[in-house]
C-alpha positions in Angstrom: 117.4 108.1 119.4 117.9 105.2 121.6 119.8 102.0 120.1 117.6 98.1 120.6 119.6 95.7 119.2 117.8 92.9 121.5 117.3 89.9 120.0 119.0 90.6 116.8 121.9 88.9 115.8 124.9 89.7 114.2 125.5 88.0 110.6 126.0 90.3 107.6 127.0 94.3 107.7 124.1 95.1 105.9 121.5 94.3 108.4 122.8 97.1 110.3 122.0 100.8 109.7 125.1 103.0 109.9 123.8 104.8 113.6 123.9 101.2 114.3 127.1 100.1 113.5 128.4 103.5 114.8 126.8 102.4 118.4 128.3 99.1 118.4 132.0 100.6 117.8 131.3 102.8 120.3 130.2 100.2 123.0 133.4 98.0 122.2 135.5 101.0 122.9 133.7 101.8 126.3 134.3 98.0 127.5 137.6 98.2 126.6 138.5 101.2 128.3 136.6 99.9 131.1 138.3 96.6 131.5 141.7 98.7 131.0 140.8 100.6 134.4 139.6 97.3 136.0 136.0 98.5 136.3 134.6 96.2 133.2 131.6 94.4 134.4 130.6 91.2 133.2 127.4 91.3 131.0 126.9 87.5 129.5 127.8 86.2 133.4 125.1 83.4 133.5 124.8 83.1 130.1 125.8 80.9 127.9 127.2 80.5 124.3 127.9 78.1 121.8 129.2 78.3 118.3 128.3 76.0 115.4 130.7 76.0 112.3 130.1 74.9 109.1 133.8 74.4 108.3 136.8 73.9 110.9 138.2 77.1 111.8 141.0 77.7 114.1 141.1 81.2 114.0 138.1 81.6 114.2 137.5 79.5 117.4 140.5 80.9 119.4 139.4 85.0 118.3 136.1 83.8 120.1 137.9 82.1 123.0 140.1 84.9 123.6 137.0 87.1 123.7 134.9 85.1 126.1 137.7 84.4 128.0 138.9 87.8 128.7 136.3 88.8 131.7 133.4 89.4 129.4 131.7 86.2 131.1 132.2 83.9 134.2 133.0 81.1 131.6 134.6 77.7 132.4 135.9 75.2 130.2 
């Protein structure tokens, strides 16, 4: 069974079926071993992404920056 998650967003656990969740671990580990052997592409290149917080959050902010800023996307600050 093929996967879609397009256009679906990522808030609670629960919107998620288990196959799901199970696909999504498995994509994170195949970018990571990717970007370990320097072969990672860069799938949000052109894209771009903003956050909106309720609350200040420091953590959370530089957990997203880290991520966006480790060659996932061509981003610039």
């Amino acid at each position: 069974m093929a996967i879609n998650l397009k256009g679906r967003n990522f808030i609670c656990l629960l919107d998620f079926t288990s196959e799901e969740i199970y696909y999504l671990l498995e994509l994170a580990a195949t970018l990571k071993i990717a970007k370990q052997k320097g072969i990672e592409k860069q799938p949000l290149k052109g894209y771009s992404v903003a956050l909106l917080y309720r609350k200040d959050s420091l953590r959370t902010r530089s957990a997203f920056e880290v991520g966006m800023f480790s060659n996932l996307c061509d981003l610039q600050k």
